[in-house]
C-alpha positions in Angstrom: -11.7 -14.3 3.5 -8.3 -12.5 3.6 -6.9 -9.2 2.8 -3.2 -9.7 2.3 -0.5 -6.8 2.7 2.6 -7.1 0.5 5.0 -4.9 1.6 8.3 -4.4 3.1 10.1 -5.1 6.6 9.8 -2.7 8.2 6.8 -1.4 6.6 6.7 2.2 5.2 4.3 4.7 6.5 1.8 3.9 2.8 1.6 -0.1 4.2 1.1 0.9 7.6 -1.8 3.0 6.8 -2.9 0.4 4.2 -3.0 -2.4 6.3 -4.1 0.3 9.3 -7.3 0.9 6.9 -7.6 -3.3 5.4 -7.6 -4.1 9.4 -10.4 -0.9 10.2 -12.6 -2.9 7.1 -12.3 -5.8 8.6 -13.4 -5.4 12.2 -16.8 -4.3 10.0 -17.1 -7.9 9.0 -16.4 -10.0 12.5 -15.0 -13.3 12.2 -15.3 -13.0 8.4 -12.2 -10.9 7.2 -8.7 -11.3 8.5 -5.8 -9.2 7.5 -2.5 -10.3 7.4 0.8 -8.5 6.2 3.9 -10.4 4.4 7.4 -8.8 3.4 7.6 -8.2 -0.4 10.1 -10.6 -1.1 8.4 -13.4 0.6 7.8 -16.8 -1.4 4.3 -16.5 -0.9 4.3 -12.9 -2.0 6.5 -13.6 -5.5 3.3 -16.0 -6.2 1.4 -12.7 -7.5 4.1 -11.2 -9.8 7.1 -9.4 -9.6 7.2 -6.7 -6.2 9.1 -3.9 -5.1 9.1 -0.9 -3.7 9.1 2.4 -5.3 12.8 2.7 -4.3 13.9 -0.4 -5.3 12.2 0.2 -8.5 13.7 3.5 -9.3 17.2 2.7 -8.9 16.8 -1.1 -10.9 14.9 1.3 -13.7 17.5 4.2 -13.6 14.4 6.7 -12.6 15.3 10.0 -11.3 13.0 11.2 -9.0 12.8 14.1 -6.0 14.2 11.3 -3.7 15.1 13.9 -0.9 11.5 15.4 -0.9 10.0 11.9 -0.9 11.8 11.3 2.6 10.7 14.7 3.7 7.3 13.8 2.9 7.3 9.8 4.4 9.0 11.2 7.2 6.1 14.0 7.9 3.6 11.3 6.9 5.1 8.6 9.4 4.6 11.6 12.7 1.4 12.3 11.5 0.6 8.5 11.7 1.5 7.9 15.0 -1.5 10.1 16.0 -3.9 9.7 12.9 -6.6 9.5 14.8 -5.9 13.9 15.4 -5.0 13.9 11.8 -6.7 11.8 9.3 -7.2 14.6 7.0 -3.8 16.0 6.9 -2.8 12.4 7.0 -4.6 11.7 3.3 -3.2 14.6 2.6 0.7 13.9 3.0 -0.6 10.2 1.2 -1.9 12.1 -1.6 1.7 14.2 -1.9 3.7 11.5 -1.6 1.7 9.4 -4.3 2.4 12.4 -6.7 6.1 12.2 -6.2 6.2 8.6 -7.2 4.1 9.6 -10.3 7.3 8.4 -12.6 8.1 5.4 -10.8 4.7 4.4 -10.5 4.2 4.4 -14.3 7.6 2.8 -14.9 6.6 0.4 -12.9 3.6 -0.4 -14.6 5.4 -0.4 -18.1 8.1 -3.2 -16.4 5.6 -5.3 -15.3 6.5 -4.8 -11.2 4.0 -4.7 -8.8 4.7 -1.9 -6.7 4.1 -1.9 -3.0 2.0 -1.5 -1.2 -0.1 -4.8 -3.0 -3.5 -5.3 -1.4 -4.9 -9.1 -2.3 -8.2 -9.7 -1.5 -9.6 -13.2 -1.1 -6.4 -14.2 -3.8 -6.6 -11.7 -5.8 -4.9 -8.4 -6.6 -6.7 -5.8 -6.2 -4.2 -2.7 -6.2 -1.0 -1.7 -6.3 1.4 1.2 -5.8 -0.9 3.1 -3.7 -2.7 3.5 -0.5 -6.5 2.5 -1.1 -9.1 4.1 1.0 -11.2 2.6 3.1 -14.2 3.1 1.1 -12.4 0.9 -1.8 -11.2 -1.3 0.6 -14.8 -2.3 1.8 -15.8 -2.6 -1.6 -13.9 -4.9 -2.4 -14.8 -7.2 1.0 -18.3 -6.9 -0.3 -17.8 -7.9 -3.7 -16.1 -10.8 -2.8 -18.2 -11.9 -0.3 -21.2 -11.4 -2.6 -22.6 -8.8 -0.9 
């Protein structure tokens, strides 16, 4: 089975933790789940619908949005990456700001039919969209669709 990463080149810090946490899921399920990651505007990646980023999306839709204080916050998100393993908390944290800011993009998205990034597609199907799942949904989904 495969848990596939749609998002862009070079990934932002919400697909680097995404796939960070689809690759942490997987080493639960040896030589059963891989993870791969593919650029959003990849053939194999149009196959599931129509997907962008939340910047790409708000200037195509006209949305205005706190654009400064979302690169404030993907910046402070991207440092506290790069040593998660000090800061998972505060990590989740800055995710969970971040995912606020792109409240209006995130729901015009939805209403124009885009998948926003990060897409997570397990085993061929999508399974979310437009924000960073946990690795608590993550494994649920691995479970479900390997039966378990």
């Amino acid at each position: 089975m495969e848990i596939l990463i749609i998002g862009p080149e070079p990934p932002c810090v919400r697909c680097i933790n995404t796939a960070r946490f689809a690759k942490e899921v997987a080493e639960q399920f040896p030589a059963k789940v891989t993870v791969r990651k593919i650029d959003t505007h990849a053939e194999e990646a149009q196959r599931y619908g129509k997907i962008e980023g939340g910047g790409a999306i708000a200037e195509i839709e006209k949305i205005n949005y706190d654009s400064e204080g979302f690169n404030k916050l993907m910046q402070e998100a991207g440092r506290l990456t790069s040593e998660e393993d000090k800061n998972e908390s505060l990590v989740k944290g800055k995710l969970q700001e971040i995912q606020e800011t792109l409240t209006p993009i995130t729901e015009k998205a939805k209403e124009a039919g885009y998948l926003m990034t990060p897409v997570v597609v397990v085993n061929g199907k999508v399974k979310s969209m437009g924000y960073v799942p946990d690795k608590e949904e993550i494994r649920k989904w691995v479970k479900s669709e390997l039966g378990n």
